[in-house]
N, C-alpha and C positions, 0 to 999 in steps of 0.2 A: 768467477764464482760469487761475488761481493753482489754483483747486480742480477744476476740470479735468485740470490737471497732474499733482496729487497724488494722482487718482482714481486715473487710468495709471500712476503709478507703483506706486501702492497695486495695483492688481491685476495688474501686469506681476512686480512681487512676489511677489503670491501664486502665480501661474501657476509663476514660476519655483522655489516653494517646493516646490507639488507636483510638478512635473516630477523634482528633483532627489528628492524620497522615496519619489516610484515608481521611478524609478532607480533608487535603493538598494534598494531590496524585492526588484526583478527582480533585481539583483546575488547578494542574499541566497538569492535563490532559487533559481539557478543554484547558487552555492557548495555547497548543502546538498542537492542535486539530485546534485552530484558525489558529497560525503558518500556519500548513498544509493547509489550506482556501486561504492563501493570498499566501502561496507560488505555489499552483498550479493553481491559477487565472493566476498568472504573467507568468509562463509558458506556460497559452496556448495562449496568447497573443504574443509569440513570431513567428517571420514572416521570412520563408526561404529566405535567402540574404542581412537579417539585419546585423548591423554592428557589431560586437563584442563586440567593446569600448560602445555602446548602452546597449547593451544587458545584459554584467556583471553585472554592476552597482545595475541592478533590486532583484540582487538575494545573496546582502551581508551581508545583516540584517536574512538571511533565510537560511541559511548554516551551517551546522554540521559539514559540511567535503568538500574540495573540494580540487581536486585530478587534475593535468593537466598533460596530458597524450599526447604521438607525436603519431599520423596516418600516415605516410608514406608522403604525399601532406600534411596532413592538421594536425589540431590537436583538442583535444576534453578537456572536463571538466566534472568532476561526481560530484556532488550534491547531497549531501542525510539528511535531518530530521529524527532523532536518539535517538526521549526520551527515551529509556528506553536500552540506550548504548548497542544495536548490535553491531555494529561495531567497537566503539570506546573504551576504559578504564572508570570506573569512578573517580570521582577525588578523589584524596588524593590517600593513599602509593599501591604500585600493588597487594601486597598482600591482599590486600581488594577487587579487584576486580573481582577473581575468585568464592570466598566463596557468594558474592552478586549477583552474574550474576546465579550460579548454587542453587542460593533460586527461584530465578527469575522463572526459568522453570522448576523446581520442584514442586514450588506449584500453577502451573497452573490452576489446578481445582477448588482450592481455591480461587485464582484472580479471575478467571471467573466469577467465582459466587456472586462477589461483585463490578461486574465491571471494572475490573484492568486489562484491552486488551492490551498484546504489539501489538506493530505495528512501523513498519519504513516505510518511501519514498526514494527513489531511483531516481535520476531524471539524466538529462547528455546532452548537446550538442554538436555538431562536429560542427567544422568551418574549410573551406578552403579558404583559401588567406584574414581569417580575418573577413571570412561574414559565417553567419548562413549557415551551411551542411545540419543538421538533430536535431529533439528537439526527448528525449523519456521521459518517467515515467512509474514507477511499484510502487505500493502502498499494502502490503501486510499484514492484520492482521489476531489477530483470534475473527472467529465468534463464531457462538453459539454450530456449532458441529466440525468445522473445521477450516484453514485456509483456507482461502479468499484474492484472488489477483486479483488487477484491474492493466491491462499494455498496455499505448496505446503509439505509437510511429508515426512521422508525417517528413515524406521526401519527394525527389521528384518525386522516386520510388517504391512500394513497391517490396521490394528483393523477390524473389522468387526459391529458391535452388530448385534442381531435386528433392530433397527426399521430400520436402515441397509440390510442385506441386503435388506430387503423395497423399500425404497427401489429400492437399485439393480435390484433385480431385474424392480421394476416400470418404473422407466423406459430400463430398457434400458441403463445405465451399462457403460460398456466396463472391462475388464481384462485385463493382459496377465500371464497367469500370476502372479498375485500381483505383482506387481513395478510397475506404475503403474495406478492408478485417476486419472477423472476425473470430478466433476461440477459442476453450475450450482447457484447458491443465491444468495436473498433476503436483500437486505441493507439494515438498517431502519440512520441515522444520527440522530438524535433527532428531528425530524418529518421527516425528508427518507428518500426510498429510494433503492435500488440496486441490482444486482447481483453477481455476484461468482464465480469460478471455481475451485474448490479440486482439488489436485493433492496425489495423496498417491504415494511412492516407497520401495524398497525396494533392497536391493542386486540383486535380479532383474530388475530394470527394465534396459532397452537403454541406449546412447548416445543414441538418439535421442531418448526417453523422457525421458531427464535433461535434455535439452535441451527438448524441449517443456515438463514440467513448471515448470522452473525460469526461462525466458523470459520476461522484462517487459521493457515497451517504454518504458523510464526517461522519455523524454521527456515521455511525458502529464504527470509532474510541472511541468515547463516550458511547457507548448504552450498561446499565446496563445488559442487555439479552445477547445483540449479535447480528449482523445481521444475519439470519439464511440463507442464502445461495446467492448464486452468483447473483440471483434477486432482494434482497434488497440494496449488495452492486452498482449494476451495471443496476437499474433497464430500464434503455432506452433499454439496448440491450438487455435485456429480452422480452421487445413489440417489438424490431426489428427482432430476431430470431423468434417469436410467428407468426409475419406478413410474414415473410420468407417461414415459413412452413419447418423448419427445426431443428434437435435440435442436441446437441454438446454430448460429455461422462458426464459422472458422477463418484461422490465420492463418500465412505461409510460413513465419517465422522471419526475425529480420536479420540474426545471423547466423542460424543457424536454422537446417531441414524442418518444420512440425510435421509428424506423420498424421496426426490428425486421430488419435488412437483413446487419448479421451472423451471423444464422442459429444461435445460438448461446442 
C-alpha cells in the first residue's frame, strides 16, 4: 500500500510539474506574441526620410538582436524577436544550448500538438545620410501543416531584377503602378518546407494596398491548431488575390496534408 501511495504521489507530481511548465511556456508565449504586436505596429509607422535619431529610439525595448551593418552610401540595422532562440544561444553554459535547440525541433510534432509554435521576426532598416532608405519584415512560423511566412518590404522603389521581371511576368504577378507588388514563394526551414507571401510597397501604393501588404493575423503565433495556410496567416491578400483573379503556387505541407483550399 506504502508504494502504491508514493507511486500517485510520484506521478501526481509529475503531472503537476508539467502542467505548471506548459503553463508557463503558453504565458511566455502570449507575452512575446504581444511583443510581436507592438513591435510591428511601430514599424509600419515608420515614414521614408524619417530621421534616424527618431526612429531608433522606438524599437529598444523590442529588440533581440540588432546588428549595424555599412551599405556602401548608407548603412542598415537588422532587428529580430527570437523567443525560442533561433538565432541566438540560450542562456547559461553553451553546452546546454545545443542538447536544447536539438529537443526543440525534434519534437515538433509533439509541440504542435499542444500549441508550442516556434516562430521568429525578422525586421531591418537602411538609412542614407541618416534618414529612413527602406523599412522591411518577415515573420515566419509553423502552422498546422507547414511553415508559414508573411514578408512585406516598403521603399521608394520596388527593385525589379531581369530574372524577377520574367518571373512576374510569367506568372501573371499583379502591380499596381508601381506602388504594391505581390507574390508566393517556397519556403525551405532546414529539412522542413513552407510557403510564404512576400509584399513589396512603395509610397504609390493605396491605403488599401498598405493595409493588405502589411496584415498578419498575429494570432497564428498563438493558435493551439495552427493557422492552416497562407490565408489565415495573411488573410487581406487572400481577398486581394481572390479580387485579382489570380492565384500564386503551392505547397504539400511538411507534416501535415495542405489541401490547397486557400487558393493561394
Amino acid at each position: 500500500m506504502k508504494q502504491i501511495r508514493i507511486a500517485v504521489i510520484t506521478i501526481t507530481s509529475l503531472l503537476s510539474a508539467c502542467s505548471l511548465l506548459y503553463g508557463a511556456a503558453r504565458l511566455v508565449l502570449a507575452v512575446e506574441a504581444r511583443r510581436a504586436q507592438v513591435f510591428l505596429q511601430r514599424l509600419n509607422t515608420v515614414a521614408l526620410g524619417e530621421d534616424e535619431a527618431s526612429v531608433l529610439p522606438l524599437f529598444e525595448k523590442y529588440e533581440d538582436l540588432r546588428l549595424e551593418r555599412d551599405m556602401g552610401a548608407g548603412r542598415g540595422t537588422l532587428l529580430r524577436l527570437d523567443p525560442w532562440h533561433f538565432y541566438r544561444p540560450f542562456v547559461g553554459p553553451r553546452w546546454i544550448d545545443s542538447p536544447v535547440r536539438e529537443a526543440l525541433f525534434r519534437s515538433g510534432n509533439w509541440r504542435r500538438r499542444v500549441g508550442l509554435r516556434l516562430w521568429v521576426i525578422n525586421a531591418g532598416m537602411t538609412f542614407t545620410e541618416h534618414k529612413v532608405k527602406s523599412v522591411w519584415t518577415d515573420l515566419v512560423v509553423e502552422g498546422e501543416n507547414e511553415w508559414l511566412m508573411a514578408d512585406w518590404s516598403y521603399a521608394a522603389n520596388i527593385p525589379m531584377p531581369s530574372y524577377e521581371a520574367k518571373f512576374y511576368q510569367e506568372h501573371g504577378i499583379h502591380s499596381s503602378q508601381s506602388g504594391y507588388s505581390v507574390h508566393w514563394t517556397h519556403l525551405h526551414m532546414g529539412e522542413e518546407t513552407g510557403e510564404g507571401v512576400v509584399n513589396r510597397l512603395t509610397p504609390l501604393a493605396t491605403a488599401a494596398e498598405f493595409q493588405t501588404g502589411r496584415d498578419i493575423k498575429l494570432q497564428c503565433l498563438t493558435s493551439v491548431q495552427g493557422c492552416h495556410s497562407l490565408c489565415e496567416l495573411k488573410p487581406s491578400v487572400s481577398r486581394y488575390m481572390h479580387e485579382h483573379n489570380y492565384s500564386l503556387g503551392w505547397n504539400s505541407g511538411s507534416w501535415g496534408r495542405q489541401d490547397h483550399s486557400c487558393g493561394i
